[in-house]
Phi, psi and omega in degrees: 000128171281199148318286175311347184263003177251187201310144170063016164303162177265140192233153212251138163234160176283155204282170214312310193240067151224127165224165182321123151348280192234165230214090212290341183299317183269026156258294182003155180256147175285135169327335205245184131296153182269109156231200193244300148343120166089349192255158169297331173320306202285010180289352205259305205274170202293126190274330173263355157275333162355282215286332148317296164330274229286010213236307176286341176281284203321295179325310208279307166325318177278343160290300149013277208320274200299255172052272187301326204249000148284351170272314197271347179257354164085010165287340169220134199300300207236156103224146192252127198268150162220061163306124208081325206261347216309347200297304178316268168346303179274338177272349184284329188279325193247022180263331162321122182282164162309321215236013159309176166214154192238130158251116145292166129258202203269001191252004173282048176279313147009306211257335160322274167328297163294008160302317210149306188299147192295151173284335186279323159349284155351286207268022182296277177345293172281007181245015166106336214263207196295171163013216188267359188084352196204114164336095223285305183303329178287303199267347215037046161241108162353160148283160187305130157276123172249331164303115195309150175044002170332321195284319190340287170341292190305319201265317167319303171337296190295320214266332215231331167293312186288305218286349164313293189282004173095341164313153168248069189220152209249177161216118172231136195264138179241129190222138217238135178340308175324289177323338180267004175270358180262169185302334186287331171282341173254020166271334177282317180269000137290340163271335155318327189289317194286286146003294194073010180312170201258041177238174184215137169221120198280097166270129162247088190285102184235013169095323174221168156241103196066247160292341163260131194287146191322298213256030161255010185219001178197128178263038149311158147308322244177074206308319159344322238253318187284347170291030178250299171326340167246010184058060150195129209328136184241145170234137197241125211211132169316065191307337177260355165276138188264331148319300170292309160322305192256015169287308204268029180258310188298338182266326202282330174288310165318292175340284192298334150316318198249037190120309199265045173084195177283178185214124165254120213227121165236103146345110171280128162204196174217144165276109166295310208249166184311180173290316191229194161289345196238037168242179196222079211291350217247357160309309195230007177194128133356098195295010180281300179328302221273320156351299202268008180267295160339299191298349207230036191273121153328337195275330196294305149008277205287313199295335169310317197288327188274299187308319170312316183266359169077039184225027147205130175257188172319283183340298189304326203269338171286308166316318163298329197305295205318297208300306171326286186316315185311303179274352168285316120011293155274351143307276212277010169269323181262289168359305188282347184288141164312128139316136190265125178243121132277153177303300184314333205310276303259341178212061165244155182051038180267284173229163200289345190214113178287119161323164169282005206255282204270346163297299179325324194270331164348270178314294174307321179297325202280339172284323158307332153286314174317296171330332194272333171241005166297310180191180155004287207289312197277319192297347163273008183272000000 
């Protein structure tokens, strides 16, 4: 007999008036990923944004490429491709209203671009050069985060702010598997939660983080599965269907539109290419692995379905090629131009009001340049 079995043990119950919050089954994620591709959905879906989807999938690969061969040409210090992942990318861009806001992290350039942003803009950031590269307030796009999950906050903040002041604006924050093992994410979505704010946060599940494999950093069941925990819907979603990614992006924006809180939504996809340019993948995962993830390439996804329903022919397929080239092209044309530096960038956009610190420090360099072209004497300093 234990304790608890003898007579006049305390046997522990809830106390009287505690019952459940929330109510946990319609937050739960569906057992399966959701899709669409391949399915009776797709007869449902829109044939011209398919075909839109797949013109920006194109787009986003050919960017990838030259991306990485501009890194290899010393034009860009780092970049991390997101190769495989573009499904993700381009529905995250385009589930958007004009007056939405999108927080990336650094490997969402993709979803940037299809935002708006100049494709050489973009990459300002990974080349090394001044600031973010891009007017944030001009596109309502963040800056790139290479601190994992930093952004998050700022976009509940922004998201929580807009609906204080009566906007109708949505924020969706995009974040890699990794990132939900930090602190920031998960002070954001308690306060998205309580809060109820009007954001979606996009888990791009791409299998490691850097060098750790998923289930070296979480026993969930599920990365979905932790919005429950915070009382709000988690939806587990086909990260390579593009069709589905922007089906369940787009109702979870709605959702937050119209009121009903936040949504956490994690896309199963796989990172094809290494983490960065300076990483060696083959350290830590299998060409078997990254092999059977091919077949399961987004783009092939979408052009089977579309070839099938008989709403892309050759033509079309070229006309996505072409236009993809076009811009790989003037990406590697402006790139190669030097950046023109001035010495001021060095204290522009420091504070919105320059300190008496940094006028003084102004000043002493433009006399020290003045010094340096006055003669001789001055020009080796």
């Amino acid at each position: 007999m234990t304790v608890m079995e003898q007579r006049g043990a305390y046997r522990p119950t809830p106390p009287p008036a505690w019952q459940p919050r929330t109510d946990p089954a319609p937050l739960l994620p569906d057992a399966l990923p959701y899709r669409v591709l391949g399915t009776e959905a797709a007869a449902e879906a829109d044939p011209e944004l398919l075909r839109r989807l797949y013109a920006q999938l194109v787009r986003g690969r050919r960017y990838n490429v030259q991306a990485t061969a501009l890194t290899k040409q010393g034009r860009l210090a780092v970049y991390p491709a997101s190769t495989g992942q573009e499904a993700c990318q381009v529905a995250a861009a385009l589930v958007l209203e004009e007056r939405d806001w999108l927080f990336p992290s650094y490997r969402d350039t993709l979803a940037v671009i299809a935002r708006g942003v100049d494709p050489v803009e973009t990459l300002t950031l990974l080349r090394g050069d001044w600031h973010t590269g891009y007017d944030p307030h001009a596109h309502r796009v963040a800056p790139l985060s290479t601190p994992l999950a930093t952004q998050l906050p700022h976009a509940v903040g922004l998201a929580h702010a807009a609906r204080l002041k009566g906007d109708d604006v949505v924020a969706l924050a995009m974040i890699g598997d990794g990132g939900t093992s930090e602190g920031d994410f998960h002070e954001a979505m308690n306060f998205a939660a309580v809060w109820q704010a009007p954001v979606v946060f996009l888990v791009q599940n791409n299998g490691f983080a850097i060098s750790v494999p998923l289930d070296k950093q979480t026993a969930a069941p599920s990365l979905a599965h932790k919005a429950v925990g915070y009382g709000m819907p988690g939806r587990l979603v086909d990260g390579n269907d593009a069709a589905a990614v922007h089906q369940v992006l787009a109702e979870a924006v709605r959702r937050a539109r119209e009121g009903g809180g936040p949504t956490l939504v994690e896309a199963v996809t796989y990172r094809i290419e290494a983490h960065t340019n300076a990483d060696d993948a083959t350290r830590y995962r299998v060409d078997a692995e990254v092999e059977a993830w091919r077949a399961h390439d987004p783009i092939l996804l979408l052009e089977r379905e579309l070839t099938e329903r008989e709403l892309l022919d050759e033509q079309g397929k070229k006309a996505a090629h072409e236009d993809a080239e076009a811009m790989a092209a003037d990406l590697r044309a402006r790139m190669n131009q030097d950046p023109e530096l001035g010495t001021k960038d060095l204290f522009a956009h420091v504070y919105a009001r320059p300190t008496t610190q940094l006028l003084e420090q102004e000043a002493q360099l433009q006399a020290e340049l003045d010094a340096g072209t006055a003669g001789p004497e001055g020009a080796g300093r």
